[in-house]
PyMOL CGO cylinders between C-alpha atoms (Angstrom):
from pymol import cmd
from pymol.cgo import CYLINDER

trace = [
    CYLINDER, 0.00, 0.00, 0.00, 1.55, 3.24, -1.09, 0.3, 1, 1, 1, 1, 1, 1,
    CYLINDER, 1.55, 3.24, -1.09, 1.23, 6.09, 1.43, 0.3, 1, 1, 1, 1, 1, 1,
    CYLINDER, 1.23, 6.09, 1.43, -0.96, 8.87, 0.19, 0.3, 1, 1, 1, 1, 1, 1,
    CYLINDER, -0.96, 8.87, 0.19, 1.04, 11.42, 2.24, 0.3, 1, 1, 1, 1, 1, 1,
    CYLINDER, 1.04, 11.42, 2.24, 4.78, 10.68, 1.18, 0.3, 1, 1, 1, 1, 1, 1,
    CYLINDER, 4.78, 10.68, 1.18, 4.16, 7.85, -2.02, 0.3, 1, 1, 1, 1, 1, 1,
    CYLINDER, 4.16, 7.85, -2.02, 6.32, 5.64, 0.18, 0.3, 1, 1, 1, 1, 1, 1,
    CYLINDER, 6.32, 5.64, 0.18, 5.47, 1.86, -0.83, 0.3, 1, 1, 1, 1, 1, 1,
    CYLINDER, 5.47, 1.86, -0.83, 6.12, 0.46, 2.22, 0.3, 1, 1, 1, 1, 1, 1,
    CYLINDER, 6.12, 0.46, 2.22, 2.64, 0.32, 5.31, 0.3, 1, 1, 1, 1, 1, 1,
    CYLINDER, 2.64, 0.32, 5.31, 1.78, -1.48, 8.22, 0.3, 1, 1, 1, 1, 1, 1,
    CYLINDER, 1.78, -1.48, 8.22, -1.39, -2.57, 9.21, 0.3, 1, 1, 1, 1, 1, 1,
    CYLINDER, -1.39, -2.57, 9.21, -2.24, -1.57, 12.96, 0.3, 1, 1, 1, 1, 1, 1,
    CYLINDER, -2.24, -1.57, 12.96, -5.55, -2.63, 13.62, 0.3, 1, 1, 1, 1, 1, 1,
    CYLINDER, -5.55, -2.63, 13.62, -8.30, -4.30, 10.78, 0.3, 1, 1, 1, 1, 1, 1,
    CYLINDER, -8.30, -4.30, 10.78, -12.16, -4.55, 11.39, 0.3, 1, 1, 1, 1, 1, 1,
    CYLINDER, -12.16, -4.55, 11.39, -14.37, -6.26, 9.20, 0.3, 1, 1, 1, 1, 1, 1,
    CYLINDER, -14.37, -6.26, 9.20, -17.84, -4.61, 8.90, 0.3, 1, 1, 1, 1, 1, 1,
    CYLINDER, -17.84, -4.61, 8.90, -21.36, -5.41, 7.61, 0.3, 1, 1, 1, 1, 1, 1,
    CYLINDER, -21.36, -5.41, 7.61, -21.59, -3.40, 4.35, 0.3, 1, 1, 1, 1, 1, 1,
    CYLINDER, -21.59, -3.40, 4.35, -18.92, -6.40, 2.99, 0.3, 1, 1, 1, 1, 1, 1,
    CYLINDER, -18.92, -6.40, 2.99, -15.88, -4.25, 3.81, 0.3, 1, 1, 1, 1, 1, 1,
    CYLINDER, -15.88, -4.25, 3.81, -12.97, -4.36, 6.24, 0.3, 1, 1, 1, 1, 1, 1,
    CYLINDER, -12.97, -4.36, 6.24, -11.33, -1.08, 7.35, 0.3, 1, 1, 1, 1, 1, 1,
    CYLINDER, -11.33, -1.08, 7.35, -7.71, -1.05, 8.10, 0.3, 1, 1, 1, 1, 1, 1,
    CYLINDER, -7.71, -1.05, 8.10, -5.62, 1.34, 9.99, 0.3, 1, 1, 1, 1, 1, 1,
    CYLINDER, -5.62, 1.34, 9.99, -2.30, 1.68, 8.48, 0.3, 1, 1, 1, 1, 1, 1,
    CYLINDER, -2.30, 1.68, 8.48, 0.91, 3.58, 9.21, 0.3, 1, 1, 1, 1, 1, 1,
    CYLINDER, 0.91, 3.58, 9.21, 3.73, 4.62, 7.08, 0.3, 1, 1, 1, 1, 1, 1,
    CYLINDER, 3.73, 4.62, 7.08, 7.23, 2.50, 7.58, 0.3, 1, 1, 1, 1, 1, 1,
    CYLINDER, 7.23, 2.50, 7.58, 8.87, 6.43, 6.17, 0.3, 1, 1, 1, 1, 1, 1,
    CYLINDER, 8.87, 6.43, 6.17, 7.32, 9.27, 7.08, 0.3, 1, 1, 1, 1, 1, 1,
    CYLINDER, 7.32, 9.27, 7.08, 5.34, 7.35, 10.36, 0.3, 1, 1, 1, 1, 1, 1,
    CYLINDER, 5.34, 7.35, 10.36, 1.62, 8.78, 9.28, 0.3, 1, 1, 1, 1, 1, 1,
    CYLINDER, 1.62, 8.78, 9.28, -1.54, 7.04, 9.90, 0.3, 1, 1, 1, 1, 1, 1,
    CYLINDER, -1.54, 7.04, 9.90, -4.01, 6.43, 7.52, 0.3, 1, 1, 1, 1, 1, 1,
    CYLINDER, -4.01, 6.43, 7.52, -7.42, 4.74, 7.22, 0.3, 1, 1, 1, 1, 1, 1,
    CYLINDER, -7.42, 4.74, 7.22, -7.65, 2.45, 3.81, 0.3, 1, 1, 1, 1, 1, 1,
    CYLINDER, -7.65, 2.45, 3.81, -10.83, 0.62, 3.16, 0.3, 1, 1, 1, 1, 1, 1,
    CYLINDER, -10.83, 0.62, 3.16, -11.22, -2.70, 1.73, 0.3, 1, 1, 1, 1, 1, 1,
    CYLINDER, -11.22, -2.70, 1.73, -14.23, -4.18, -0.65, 0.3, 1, 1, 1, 1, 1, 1,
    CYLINDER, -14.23, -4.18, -0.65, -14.68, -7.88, -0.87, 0.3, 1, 1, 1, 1, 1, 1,
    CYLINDER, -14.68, -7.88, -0.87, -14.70, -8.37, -4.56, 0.3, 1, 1, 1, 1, 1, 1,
    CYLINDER, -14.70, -8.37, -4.56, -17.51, -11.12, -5.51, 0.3, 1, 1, 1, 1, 1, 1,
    CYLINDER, -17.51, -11.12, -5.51, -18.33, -11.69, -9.49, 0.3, 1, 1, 1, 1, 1, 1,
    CYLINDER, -18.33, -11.69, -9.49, -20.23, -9.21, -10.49, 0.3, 1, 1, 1, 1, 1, 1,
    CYLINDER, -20.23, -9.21, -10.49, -23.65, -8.22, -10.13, 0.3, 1, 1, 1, 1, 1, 1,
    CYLINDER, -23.65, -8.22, -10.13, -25.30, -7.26, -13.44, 0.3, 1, 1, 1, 1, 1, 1,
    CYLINDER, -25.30, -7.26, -13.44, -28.31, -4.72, -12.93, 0.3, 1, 1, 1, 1, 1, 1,
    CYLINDER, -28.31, -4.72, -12.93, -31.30, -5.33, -16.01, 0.3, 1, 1, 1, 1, 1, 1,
    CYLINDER, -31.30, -5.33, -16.01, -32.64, -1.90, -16.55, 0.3, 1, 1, 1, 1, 1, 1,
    CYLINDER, -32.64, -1.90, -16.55, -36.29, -1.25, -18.28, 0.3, 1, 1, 1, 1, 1, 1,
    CYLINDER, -36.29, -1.25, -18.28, -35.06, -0.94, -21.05, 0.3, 1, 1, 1, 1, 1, 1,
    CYLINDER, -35.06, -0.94, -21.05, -33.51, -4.20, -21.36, 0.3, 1, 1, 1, 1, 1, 1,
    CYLINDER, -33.51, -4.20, -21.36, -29.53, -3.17, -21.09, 0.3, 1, 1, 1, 1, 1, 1,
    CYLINDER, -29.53, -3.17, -21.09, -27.44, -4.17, -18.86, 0.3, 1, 1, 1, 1, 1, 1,
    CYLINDER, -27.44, -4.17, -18.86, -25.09, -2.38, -16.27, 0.3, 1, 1, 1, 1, 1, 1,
    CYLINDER, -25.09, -2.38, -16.27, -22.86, -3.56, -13.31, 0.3, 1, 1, 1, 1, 1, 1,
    CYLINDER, -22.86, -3.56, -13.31, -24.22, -3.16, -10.37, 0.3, 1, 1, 1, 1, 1, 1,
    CYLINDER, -24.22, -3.16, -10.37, -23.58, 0.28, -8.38, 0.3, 1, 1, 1, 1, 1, 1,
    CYLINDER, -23.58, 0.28, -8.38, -24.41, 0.81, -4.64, 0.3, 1, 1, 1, 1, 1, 1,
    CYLINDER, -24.41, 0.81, -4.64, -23.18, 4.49, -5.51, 0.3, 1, 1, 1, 1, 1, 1,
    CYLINDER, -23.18, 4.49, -5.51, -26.35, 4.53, -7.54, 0.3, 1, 1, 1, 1, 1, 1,
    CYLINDER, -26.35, 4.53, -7.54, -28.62, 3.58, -4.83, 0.3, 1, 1, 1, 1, 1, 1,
    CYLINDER, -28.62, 3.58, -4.83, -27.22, 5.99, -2.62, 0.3, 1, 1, 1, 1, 1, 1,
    CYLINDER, -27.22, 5.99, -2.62, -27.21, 8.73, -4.78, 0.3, 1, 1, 1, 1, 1, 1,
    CYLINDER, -27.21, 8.73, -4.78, -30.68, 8.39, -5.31, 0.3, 1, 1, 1, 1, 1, 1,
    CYLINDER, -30.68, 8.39, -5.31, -31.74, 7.63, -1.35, 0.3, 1, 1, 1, 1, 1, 1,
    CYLINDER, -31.74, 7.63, -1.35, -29.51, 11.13, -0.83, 0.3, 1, 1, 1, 1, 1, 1,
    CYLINDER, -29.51, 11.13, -0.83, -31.39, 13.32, -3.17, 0.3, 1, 1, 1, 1, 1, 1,
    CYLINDER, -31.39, 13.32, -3.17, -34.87, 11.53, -1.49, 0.3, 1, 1, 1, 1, 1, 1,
    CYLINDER, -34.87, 11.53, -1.49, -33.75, 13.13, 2.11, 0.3, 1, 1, 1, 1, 1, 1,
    CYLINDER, -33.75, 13.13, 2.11, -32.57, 16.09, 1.17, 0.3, 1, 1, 1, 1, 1, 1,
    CYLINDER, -32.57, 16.09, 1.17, -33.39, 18.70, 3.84, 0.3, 1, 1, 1, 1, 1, 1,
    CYLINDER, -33.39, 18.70, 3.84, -34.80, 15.61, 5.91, 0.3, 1, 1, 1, 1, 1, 1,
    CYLINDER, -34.80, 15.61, 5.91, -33.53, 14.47, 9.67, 0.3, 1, 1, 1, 1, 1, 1,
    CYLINDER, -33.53, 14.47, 9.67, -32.07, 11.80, 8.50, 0.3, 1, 1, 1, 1, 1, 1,
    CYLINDER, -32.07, 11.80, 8.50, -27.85, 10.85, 8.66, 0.3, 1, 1, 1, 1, 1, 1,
    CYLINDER, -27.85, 10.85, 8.66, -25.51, 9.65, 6.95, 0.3, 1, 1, 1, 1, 1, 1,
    CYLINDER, -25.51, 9.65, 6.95, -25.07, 6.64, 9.25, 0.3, 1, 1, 1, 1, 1, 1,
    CYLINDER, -25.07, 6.64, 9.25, -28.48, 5.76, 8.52, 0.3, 1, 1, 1, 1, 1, 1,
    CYLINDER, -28.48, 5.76, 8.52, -28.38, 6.33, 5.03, 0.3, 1, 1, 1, 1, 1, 1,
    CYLINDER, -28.38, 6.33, 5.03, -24.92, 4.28, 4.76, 0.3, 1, 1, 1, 1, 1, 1,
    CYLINDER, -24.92, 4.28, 4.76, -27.48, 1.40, 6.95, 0.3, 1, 1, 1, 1, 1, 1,
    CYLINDER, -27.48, 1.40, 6.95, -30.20, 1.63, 3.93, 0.3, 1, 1, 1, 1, 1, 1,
    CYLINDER, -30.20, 1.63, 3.93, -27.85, 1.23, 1.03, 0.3, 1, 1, 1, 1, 1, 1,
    CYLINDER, -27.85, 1.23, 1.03, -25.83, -1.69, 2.84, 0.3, 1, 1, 1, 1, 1, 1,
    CYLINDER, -25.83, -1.69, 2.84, -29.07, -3.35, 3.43, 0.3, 1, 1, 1, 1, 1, 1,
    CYLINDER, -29.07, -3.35, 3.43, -30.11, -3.40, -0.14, 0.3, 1, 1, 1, 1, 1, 1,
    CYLINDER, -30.11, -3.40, -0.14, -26.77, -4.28, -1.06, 0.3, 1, 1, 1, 1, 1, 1,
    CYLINDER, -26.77, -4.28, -1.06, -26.50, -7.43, 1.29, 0.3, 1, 1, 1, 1, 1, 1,
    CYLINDER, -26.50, -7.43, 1.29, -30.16, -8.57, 0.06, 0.3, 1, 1, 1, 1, 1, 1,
    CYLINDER, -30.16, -8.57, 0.06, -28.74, -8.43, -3.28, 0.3, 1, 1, 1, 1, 1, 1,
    CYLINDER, -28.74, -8.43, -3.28, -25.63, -10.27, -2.76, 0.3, 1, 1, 1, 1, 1, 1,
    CYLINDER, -25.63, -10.27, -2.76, -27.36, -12.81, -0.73, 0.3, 1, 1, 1, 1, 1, 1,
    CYLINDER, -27.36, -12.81, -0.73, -29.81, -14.14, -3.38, 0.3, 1, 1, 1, 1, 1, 1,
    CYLINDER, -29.81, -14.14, -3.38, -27.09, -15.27, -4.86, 0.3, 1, 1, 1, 1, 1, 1,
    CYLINDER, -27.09, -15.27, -4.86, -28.57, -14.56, -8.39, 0.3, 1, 1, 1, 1, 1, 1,
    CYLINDER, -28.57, -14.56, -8.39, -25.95, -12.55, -11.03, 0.3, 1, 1, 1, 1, 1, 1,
    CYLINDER, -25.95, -12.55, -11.03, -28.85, -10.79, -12.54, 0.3, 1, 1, 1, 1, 1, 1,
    CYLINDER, -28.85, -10.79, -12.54, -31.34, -8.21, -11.02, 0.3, 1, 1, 1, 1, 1, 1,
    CYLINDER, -31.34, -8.21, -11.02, -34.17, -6.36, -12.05, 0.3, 1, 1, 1, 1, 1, 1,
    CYLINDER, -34.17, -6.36, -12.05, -33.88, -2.81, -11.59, 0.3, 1, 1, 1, 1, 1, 1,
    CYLINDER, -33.88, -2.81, -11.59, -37.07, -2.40, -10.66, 0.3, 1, 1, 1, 1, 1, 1,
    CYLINDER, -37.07, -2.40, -10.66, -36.67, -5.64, -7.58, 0.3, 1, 1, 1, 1, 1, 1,
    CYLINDER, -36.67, -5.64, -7.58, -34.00, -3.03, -6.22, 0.3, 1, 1, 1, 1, 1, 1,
    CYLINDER, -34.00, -3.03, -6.22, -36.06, 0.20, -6.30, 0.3, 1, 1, 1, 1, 1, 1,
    CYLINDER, -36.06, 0.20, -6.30, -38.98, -1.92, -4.56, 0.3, 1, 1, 1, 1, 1, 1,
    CYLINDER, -38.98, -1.92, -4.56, -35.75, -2.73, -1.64, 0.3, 1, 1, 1, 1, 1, 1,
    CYLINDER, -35.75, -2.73, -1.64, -35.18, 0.86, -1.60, 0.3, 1, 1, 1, 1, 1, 1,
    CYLINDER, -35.18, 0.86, -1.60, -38.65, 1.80, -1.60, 0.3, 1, 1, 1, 1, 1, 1,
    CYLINDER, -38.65, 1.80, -1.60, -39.11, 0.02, 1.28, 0.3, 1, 1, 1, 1, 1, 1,
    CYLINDER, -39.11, 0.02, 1.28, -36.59, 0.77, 3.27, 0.3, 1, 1, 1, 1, 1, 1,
    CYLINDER, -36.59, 0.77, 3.27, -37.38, 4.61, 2.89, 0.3, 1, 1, 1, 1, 1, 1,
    CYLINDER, -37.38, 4.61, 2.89, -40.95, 3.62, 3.97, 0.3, 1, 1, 1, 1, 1, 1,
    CYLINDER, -40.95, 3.62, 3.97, -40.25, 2.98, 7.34, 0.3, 1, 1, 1, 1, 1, 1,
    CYLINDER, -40.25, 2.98, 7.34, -37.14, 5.55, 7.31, 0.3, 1, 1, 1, 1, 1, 1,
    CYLINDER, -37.14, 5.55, 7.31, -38.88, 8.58, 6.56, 0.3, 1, 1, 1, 1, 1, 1,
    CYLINDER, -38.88, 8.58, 6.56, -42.01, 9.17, 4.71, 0.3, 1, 1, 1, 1, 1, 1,
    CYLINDER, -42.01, 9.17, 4.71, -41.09, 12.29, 3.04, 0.3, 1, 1, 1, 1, 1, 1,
    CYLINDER, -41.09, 12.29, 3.04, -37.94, 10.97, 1.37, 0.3, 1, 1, 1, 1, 1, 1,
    CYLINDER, -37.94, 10.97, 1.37, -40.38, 7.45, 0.92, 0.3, 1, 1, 1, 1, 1, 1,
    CYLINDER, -40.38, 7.45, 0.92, -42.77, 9.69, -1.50, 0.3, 1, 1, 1, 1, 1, 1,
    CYLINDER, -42.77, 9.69, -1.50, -40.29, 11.74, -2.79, 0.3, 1, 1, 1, 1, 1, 1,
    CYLINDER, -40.29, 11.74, -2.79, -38.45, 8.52, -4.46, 0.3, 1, 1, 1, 1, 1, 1,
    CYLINDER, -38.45, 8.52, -4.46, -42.04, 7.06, -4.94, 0.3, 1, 1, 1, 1, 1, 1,
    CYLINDER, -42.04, 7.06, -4.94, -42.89, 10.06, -7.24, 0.3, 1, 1, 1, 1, 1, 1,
    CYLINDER, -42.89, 10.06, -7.24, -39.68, 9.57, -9.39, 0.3, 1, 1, 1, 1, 1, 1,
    CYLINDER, -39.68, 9.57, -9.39, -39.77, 5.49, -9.27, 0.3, 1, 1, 1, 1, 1, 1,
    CYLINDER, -39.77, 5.49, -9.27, -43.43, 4.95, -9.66, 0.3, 1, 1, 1, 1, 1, 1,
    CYLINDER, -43.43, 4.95, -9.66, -43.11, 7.82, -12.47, 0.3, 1, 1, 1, 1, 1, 1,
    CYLINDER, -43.11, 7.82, -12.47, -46.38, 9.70, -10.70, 0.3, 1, 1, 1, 1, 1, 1,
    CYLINDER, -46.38, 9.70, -10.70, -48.49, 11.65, -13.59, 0.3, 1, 1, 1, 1, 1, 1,
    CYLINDER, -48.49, 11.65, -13.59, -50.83, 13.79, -12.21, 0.3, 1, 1, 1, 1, 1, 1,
    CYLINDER, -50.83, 13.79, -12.21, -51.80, 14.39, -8.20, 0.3, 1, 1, 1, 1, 1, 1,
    CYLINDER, -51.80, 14.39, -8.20, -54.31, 11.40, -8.45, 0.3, 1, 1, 1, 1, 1, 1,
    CYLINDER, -54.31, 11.40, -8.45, -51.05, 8.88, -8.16, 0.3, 1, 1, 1, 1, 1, 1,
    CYLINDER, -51.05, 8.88, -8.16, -49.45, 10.64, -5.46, 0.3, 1, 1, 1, 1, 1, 1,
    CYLINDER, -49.45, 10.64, -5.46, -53.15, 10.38, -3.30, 0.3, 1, 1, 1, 1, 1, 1,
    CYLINDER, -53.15, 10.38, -3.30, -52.97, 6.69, -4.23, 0.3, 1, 1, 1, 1, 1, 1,
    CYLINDER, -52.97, 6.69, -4.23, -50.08, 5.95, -3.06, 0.3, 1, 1, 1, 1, 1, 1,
    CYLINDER, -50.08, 5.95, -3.06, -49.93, 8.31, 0.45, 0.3, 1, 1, 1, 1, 1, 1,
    CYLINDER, -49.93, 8.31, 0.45, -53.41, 6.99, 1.03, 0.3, 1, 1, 1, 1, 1, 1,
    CYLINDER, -53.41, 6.99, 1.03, -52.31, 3.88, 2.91, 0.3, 1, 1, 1, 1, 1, 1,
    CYLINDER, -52.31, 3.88, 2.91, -50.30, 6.07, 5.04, 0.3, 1, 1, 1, 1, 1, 1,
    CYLINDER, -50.30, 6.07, 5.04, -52.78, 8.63, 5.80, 0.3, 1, 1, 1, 1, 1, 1,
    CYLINDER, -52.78, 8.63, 5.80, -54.85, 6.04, 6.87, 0.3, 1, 1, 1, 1, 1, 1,
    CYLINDER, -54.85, 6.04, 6.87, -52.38, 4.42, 9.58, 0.3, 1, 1, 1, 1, 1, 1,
    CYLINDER, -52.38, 4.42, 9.58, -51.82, 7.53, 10.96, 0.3, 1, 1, 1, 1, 1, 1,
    CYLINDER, -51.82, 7.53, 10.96, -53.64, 8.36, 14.38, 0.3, 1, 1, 1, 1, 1, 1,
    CYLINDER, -53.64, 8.36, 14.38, -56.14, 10.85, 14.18, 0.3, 1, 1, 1, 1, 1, 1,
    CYLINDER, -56.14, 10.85, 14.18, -57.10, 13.08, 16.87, 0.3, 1, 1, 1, 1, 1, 1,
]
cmd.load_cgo(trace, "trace")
């Protein structure tokens, strides 16, 4: 591992944790100039290949997920930590079917309902790009359920 401080090729690990989002975080110092840095690991399985409506094909990208979950909670109360949680969920369920091809659409209903029960703002703001809302009437049909398990007083 070359040290991003002085290029010097030569690191020691000082401590290495494995964690559930299928990385493992090492702590490393530099055998030259002595500085600690934090390198992260992914475990690389064969690849994941994401079937889009249209029929193409892509790799899949947990970037992508997040990206999307991010621009849901914008403005909302809700962290990083617990965004990083929603994306590593989706991610896991995907790597643990075990399956090398996914339906877009299977990993926007994961995401969907994750942000259900994370925030219900973000949930209908990714519901009105993913469900491709047209007019107000599809946006009452799908908050409906919700207004309706809310407690009234």
């Amino acid at each position: 591992m070359r040290c991003p401080f002085c290029k010097h090729d030569e690191t020691k690990v000082i401590d290495s944790r494995t964690s559930q989002d299928f990385s493992i975080r090492r702590r490393r110092e530099c055998l030259d100039c002595a500085r600690r840095f934090t390198t992260y690991e992914r475990i690389e399985e064969s690849p994941i290949k994401v079937i889009k409506k249209d029929g193409t094909r892509v790799p899949f990208d947990r970037n992508r997920i997040r990206e999307g979950v991010e621009k849901a909670c914008y403005k909302r109360p809700v962290s990083n930590e617990q965004i990083d949680q929603l994306v590593s969920g989706v991610e896991a369920a995907v790597y643990e079917d075990g399956i090398r091809e996914i339906p877009s659409q299977q990993i926007g209903e994961m995401v969907f309902s994750a942000l259900r029960e994370l925030d219900k703002v973000a949930f209908v703001r990714f519901a009105s790009v993913y469900r491709e809302f047209k007019d107000v009437n599809d946006f009452v049909d799908e908050l409906q359920p919700i207004l309706d398990g809310r407690d009234r007083r």
